[in-house]
C-alpha positions as a Markdown table, in Angstrom:
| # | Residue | x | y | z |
|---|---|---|---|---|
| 1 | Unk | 17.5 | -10.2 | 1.1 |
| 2 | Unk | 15.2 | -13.0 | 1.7 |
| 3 | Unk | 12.5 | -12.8 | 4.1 |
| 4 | Unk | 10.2 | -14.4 | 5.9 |
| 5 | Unk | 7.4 | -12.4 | 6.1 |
| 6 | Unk | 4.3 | -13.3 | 8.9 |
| 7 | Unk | 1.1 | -11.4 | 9.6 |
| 8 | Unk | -1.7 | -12.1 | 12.0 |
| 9 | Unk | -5.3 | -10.5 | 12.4 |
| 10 | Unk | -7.3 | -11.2 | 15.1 |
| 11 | Unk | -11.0 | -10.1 | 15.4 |
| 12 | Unk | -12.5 | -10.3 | 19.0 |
| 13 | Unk | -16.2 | -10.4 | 18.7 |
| 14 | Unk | -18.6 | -9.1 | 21.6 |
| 15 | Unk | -20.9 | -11.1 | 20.6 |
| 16 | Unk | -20.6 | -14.9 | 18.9 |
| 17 | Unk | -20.4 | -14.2 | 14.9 |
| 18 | Unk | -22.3 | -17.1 | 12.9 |
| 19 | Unk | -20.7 | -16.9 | 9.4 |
| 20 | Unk | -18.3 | -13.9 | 8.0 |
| 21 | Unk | -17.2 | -13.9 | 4.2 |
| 22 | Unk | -13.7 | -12.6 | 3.9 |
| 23 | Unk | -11.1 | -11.0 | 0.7 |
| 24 | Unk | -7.4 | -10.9 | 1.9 |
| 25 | Unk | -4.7 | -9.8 | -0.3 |
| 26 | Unk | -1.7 | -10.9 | 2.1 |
| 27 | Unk | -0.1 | -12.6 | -0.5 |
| 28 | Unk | 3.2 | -10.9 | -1.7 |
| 29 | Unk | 3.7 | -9.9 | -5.2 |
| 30 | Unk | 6.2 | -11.0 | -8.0 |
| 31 | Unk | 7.9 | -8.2 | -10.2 |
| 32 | Unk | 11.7 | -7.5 | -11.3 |
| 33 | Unk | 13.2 | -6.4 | -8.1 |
| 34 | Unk | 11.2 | -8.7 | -5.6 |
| 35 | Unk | 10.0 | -12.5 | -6.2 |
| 36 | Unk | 7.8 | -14.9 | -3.9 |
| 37 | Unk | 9.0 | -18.4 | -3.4 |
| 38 | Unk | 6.1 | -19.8 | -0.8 |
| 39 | Unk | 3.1 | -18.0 | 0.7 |
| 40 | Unk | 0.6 | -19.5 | 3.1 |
| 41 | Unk | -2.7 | -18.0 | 4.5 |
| 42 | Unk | -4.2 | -20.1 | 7.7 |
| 43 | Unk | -7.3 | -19.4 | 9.2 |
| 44 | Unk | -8.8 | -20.3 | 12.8 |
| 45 | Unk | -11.8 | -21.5 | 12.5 |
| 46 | Unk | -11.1 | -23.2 | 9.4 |
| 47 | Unk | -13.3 | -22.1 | 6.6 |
| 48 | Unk | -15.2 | -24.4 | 4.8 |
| 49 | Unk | -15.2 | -22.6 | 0.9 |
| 50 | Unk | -11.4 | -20.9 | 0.3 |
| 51 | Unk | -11.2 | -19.8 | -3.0 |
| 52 | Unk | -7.9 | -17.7 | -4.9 |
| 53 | Unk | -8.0 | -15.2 | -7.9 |
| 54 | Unk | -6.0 | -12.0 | -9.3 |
| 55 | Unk | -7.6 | -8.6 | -9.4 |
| 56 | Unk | -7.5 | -6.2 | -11.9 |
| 57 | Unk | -4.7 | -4.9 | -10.9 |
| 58 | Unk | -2.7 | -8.1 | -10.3 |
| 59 | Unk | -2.9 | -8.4 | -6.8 |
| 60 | Unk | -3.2 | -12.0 | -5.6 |
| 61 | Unk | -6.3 | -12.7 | -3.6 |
| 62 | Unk | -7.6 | -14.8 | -1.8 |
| 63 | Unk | -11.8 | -15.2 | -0.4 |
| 64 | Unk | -12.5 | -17.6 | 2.7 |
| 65 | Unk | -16.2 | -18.5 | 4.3 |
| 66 | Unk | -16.6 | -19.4 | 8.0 |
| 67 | Unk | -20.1 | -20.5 | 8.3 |
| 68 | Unk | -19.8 | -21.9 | 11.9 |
| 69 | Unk | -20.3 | -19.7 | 15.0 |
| 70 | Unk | -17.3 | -18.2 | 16.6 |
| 71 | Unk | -16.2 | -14.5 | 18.7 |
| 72 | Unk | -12.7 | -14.9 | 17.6 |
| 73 | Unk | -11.2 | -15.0 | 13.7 |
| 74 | Unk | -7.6 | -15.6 | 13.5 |
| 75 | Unk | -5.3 | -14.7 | 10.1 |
| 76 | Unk | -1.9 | -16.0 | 9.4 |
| 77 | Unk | -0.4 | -15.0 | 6.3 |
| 78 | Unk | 3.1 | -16.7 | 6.5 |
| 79 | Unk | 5.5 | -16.0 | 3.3 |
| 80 | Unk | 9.3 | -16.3 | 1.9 |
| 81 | Unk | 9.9 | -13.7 | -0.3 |
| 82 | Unk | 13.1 | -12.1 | -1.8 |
| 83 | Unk | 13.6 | -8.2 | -2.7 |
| 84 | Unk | 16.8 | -7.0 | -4.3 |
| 85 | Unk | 18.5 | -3.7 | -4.4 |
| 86 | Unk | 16.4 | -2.3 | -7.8 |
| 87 | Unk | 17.6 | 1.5 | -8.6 |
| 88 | Unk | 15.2 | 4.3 | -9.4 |
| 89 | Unk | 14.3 | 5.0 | -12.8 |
| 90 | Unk | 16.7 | 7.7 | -14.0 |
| 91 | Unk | 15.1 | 10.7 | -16.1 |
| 92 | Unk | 15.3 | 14.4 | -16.6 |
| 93 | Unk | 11.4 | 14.7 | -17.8 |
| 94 | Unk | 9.8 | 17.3 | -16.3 |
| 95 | Unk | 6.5 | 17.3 | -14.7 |
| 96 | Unk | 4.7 | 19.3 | -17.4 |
| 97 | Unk | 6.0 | 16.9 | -20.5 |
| 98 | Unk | 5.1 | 13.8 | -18.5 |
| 99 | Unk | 1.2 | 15.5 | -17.9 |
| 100 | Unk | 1.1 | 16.6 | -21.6 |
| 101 | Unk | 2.4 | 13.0 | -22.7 |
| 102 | Unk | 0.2 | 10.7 | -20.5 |
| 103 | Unk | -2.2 | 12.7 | -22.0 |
| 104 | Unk | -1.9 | 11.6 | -25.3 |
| 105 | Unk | -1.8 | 8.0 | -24.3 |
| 106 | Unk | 0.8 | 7.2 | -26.9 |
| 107 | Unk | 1.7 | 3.6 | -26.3 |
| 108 | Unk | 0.2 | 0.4 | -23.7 |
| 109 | Unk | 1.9 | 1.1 | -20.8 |
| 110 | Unk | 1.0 | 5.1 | -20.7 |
| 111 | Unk | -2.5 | 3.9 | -21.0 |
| 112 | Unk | -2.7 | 2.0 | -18.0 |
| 113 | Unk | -0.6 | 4.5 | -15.7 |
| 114 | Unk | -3.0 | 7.3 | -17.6 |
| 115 | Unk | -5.7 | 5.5 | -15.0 |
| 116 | Unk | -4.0 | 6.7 | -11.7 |
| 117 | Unk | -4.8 | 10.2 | -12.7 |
| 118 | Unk | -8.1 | 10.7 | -11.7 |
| 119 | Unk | -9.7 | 11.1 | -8.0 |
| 120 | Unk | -10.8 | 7.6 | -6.2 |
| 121 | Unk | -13.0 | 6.6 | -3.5 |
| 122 | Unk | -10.4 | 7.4 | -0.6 |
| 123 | Unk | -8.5 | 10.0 | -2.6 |
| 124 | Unk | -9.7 | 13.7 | -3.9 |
| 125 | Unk | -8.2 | 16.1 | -6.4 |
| 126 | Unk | -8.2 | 19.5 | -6.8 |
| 127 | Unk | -8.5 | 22.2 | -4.3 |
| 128 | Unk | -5.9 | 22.4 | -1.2 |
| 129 | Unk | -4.2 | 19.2 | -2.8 |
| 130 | Unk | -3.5 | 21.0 | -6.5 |
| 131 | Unk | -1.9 | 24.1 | -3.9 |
| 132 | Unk | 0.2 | 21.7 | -1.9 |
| 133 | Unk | 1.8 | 20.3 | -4.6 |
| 134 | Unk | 2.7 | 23.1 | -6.7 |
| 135 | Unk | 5.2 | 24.1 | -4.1 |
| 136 | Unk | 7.4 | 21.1 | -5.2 |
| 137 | Unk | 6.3 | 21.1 | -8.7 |
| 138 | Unk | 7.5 | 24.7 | -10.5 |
| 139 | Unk | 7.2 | 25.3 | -13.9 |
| 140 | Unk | 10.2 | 23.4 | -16.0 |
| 141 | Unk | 11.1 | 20.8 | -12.5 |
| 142 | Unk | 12.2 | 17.5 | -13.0 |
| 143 | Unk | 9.3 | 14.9 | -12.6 |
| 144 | Unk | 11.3 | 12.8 | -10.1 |
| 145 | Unk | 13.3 | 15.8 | -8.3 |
| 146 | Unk | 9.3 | 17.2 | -7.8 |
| 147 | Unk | 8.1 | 14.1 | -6.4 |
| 148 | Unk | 11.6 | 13.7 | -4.0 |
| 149 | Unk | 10.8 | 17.1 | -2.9 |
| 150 | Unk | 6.9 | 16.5 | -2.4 |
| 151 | Unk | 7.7 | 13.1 | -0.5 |
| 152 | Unk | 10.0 | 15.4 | 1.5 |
| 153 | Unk | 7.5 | 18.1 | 2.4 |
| 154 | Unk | 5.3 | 15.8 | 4.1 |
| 155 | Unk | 7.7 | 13.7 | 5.8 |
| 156 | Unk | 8.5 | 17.3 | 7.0 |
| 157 | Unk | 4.9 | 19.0 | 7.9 |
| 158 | Unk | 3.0 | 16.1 | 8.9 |
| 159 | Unk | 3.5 | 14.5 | 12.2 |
| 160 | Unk | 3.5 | 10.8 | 12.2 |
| 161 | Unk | 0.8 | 9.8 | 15.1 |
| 162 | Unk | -1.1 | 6.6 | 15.6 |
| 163 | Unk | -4.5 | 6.3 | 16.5 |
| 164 | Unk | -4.8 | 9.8 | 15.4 |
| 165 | Unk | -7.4 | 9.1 | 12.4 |
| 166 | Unk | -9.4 | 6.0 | 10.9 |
| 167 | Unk | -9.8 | 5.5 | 7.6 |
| 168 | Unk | -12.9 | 7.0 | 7.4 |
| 169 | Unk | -11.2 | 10.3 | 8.4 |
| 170 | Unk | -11.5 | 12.5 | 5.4 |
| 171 | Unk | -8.0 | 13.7 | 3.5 |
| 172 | Unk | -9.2 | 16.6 | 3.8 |
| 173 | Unk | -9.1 | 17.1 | 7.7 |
| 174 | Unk | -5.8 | 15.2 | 7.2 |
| 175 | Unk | -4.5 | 17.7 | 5.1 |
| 176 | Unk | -5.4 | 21.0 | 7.6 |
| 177 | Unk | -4.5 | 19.1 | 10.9 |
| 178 | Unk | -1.0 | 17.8 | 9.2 |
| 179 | Unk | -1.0 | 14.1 | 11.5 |
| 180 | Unk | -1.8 | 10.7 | 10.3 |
| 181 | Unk | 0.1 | 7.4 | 9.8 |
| 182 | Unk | 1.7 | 5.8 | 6.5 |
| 183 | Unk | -2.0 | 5.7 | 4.7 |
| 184 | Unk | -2.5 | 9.3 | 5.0 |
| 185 | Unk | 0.7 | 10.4 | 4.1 |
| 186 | Unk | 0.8 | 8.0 | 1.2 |
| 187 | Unk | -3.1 | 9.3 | 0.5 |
| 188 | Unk | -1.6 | 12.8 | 0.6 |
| 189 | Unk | 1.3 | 12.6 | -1.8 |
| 190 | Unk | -0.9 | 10.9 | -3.7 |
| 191 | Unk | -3.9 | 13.8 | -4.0 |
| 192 | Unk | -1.1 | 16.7 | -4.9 |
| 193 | Unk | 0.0 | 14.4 | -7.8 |
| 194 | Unk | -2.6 | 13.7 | -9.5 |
| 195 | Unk | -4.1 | 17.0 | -8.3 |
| 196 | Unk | -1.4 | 17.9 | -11.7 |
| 197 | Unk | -2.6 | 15.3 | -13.8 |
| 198 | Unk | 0.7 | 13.0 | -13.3 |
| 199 | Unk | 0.0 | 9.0 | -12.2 |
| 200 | Unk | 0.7 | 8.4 | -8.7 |
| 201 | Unk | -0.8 | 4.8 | -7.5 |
| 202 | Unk | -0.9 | 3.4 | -3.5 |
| 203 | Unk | 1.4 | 0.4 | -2.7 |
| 204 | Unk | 0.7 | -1.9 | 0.6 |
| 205 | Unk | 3.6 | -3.8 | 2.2 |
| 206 | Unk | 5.3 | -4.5 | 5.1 |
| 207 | Unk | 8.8 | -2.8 | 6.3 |
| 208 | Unk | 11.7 | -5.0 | 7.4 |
| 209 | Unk | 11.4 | -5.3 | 11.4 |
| 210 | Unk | 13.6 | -4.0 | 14.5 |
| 211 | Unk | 14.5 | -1.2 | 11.6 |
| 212 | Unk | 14.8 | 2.4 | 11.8 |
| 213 | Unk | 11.3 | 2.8 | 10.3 |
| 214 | Unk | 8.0 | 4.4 | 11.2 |
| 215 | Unk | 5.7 | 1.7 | 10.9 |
| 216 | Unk | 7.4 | -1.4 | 11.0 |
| 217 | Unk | 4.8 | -3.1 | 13.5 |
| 218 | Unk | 2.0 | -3.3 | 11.3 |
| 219 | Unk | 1.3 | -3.0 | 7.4 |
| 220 | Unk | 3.1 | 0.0 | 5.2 |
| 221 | Unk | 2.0 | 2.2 | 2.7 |
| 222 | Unk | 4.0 | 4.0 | 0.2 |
| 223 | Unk | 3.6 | 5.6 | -3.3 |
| 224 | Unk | 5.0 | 5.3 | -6.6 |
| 225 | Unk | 4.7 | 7.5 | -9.4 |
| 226 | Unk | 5.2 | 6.7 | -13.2 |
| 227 | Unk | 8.2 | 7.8 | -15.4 |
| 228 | Unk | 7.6 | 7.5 | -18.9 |
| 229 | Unk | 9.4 | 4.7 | -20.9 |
| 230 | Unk | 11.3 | 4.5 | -17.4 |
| 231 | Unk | 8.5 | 2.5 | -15.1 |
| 232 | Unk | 7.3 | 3.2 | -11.6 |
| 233 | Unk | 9.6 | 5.5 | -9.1 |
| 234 | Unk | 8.9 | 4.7 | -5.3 |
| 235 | Unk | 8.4 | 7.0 | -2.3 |
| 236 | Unk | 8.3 | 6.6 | 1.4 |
| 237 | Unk | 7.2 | 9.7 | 2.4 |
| 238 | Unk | 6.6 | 8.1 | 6.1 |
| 239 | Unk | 10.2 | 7.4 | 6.4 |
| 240 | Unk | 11.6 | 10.1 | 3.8 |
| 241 | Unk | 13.0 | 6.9 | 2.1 |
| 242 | Unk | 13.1 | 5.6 | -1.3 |
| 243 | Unk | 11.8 | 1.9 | -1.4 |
| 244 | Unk | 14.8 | -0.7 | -1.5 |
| 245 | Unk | 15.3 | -4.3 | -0.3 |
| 246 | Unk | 14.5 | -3.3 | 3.6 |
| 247 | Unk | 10.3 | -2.7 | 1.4 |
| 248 | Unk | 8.4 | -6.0 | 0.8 |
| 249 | Unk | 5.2 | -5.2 | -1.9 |
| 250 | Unk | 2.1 | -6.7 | -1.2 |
| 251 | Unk | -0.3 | -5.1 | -3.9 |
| 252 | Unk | -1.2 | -1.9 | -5.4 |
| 253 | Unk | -4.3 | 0.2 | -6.6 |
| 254 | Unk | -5.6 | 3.5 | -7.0 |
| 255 | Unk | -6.0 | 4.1 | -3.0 |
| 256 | Unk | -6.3 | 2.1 | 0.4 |
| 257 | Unk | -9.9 | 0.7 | -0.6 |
| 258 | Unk | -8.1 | -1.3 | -3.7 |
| 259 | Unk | -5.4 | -3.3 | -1.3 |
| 260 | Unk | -7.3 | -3.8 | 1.8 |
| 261 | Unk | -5.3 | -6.5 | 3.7 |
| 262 | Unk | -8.6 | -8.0 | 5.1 |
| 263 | Unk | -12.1 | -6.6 | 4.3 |
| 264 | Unk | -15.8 | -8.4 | 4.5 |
| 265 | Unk | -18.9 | -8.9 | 6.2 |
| 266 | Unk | -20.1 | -10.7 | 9.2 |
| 267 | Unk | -23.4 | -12.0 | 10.5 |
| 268 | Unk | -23.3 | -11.2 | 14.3 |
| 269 | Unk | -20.5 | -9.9 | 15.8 |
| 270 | Unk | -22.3 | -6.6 | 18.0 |
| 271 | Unk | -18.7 | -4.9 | 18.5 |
| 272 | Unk | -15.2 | -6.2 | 17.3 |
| 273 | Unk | -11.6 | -5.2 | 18.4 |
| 274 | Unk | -8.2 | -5.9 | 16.1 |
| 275 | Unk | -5.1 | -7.3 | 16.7 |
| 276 | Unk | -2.6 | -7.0 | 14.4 |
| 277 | Unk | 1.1 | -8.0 | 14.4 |
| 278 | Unk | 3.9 | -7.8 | 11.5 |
| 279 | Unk | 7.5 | -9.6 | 11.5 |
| 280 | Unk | 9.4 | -9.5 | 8.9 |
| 281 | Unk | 12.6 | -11.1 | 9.3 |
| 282 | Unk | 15.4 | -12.3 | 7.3 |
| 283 | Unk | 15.6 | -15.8 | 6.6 |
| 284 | Unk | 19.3 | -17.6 | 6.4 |
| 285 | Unk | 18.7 | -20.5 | 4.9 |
| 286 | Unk | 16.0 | -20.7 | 2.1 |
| 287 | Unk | 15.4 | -24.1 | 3.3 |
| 288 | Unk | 13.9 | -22.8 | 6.4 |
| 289 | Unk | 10.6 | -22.5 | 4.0 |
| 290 | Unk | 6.9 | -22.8 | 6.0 |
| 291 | Unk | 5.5 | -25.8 | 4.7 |
């Protein structure tokens, strides 16, 4: 499928703002199984420094200054991008052999999944997470049948609610209440694997629109969980789907904190509201490009 992909942020100011420095990453990524042909980012007021780099990660980014006054900041991330049908990794390691062999950190691409083990700033391990996911994960089970059946579990137990927490909200109390939206949940599954030692990193994105999906207004999260000599497997626990062509990926990292769509600082500003609106839509003729 190829898409065009178009997101807009506004920030309403209570009071006039007289500079903000801003980090998007809005920019899709290329991998096997999705590439970008044109991206564009557009900002109202126009900014007088733009600057782009990759993060250590790989995620494309992109910092802008606005050093005039204004009490309204408009973002309009405008992409093509194509995603083909790209199957699972197939394996029958179990959950236990993967732990024991990331471990040992026995070739380059172990190493760098061995990284999405530990706890980050957004995601704890340990404790009520290690408890929740050895329901899925019995002794001897299949990796990827374990992480189906943990995606499935919360798609099951937690009620998908808007509004109902921040990202400040600790996942913790998302945990004991069972409600969030697609960050906890992704958060979640995230804590009970690595809660066993087995690499589980956050992927942002954006969900084809006027699908059956929870979520398709705004931004997406999802997980994906490493299979050795095999790659990354992806979860929707959201939508109790795996990933395919109706997913577009914008970045990944170890939690919500590494991905941020837009994050910075302001001078001014008292209070501030967001807008936020996704379409994604599919395009039928790649000429139909934004310039």
């Amino acid at each position: 499928m190829l898409y065009q992909a178009t997101h807009v942020t506004r920030y309403l100011y209570e009071q006039p703002v007289s500079q903000c420095l801003t980090e998007s990453r809005l920019t899709p990524r290329s991998f096997d199984g999705q590439r970008l042909h044109t991206s564009r980012i557009r900002v109202q007021p126009e900014p007088v420094v733009s600057e782009e780099r990759t993060d250590y990660f790989g995620n494309h980014v992109t910092m802008f200054a606005v050093l005039r006054s204004h009490d309204k900041l408009t973002t309009t991330a405008s992409s093509i991008v194509e995603v083909t049908p790209h199957p699972q990794p197939e394996s029958d390691i179990t959950w236990e052999e993967t732990r024991d062999l990331l471990a040992q950190q026995p070739d380059t691409e172990a190493l760098k999944a061995f990284e999405f083990v530990f706890s980050s700033p957004l995601i704890p391990v340990g404790g009520e997470f290690l408890k929740y996911a050895q329901a899925a994960f019995q002794p001897g089970r299949g990796l990827l049948e374990g992480a189906w059946e943990l995606s499935h579990k919360i798609h099951q137990e937690f009620k998908y609610q808007p509004k109902s927490t921040s990202i400040d909200t600790p996942l913790t109390d998302i945990i004991r209440n069972r409600k969030g939206v697609c960050q906890d949940f992704a958060h979640v599954m995230i804590a009970a694997m690595r809660s066993l030692r087995l690499p589980a990193r956050y992927v942002s994105g954006y969900l084809r629109s006027n699908a059956n999906f929870q979520g398709a207004a705004a931004s997406h999260a999802w997980v994906s969980v490493y299979v050795p000599d095999q790659g990354w497997a992806s979860f929707d626990p959201t939508n109790d789907v795996v990933p395919s062509e109706g997913h577009v990926t914008l970045a990944w990292g170890r939690d919500y904190s590494d991905v941020t769509p837009l994050k910075g600082i302001t001078l001014g500003g008292g209070g501030q509201s967001v807008e936020v609106e996704v379409h994604v839509v599919p395009v039928e003729d790649s000429e139909e490009q934004p310039q």
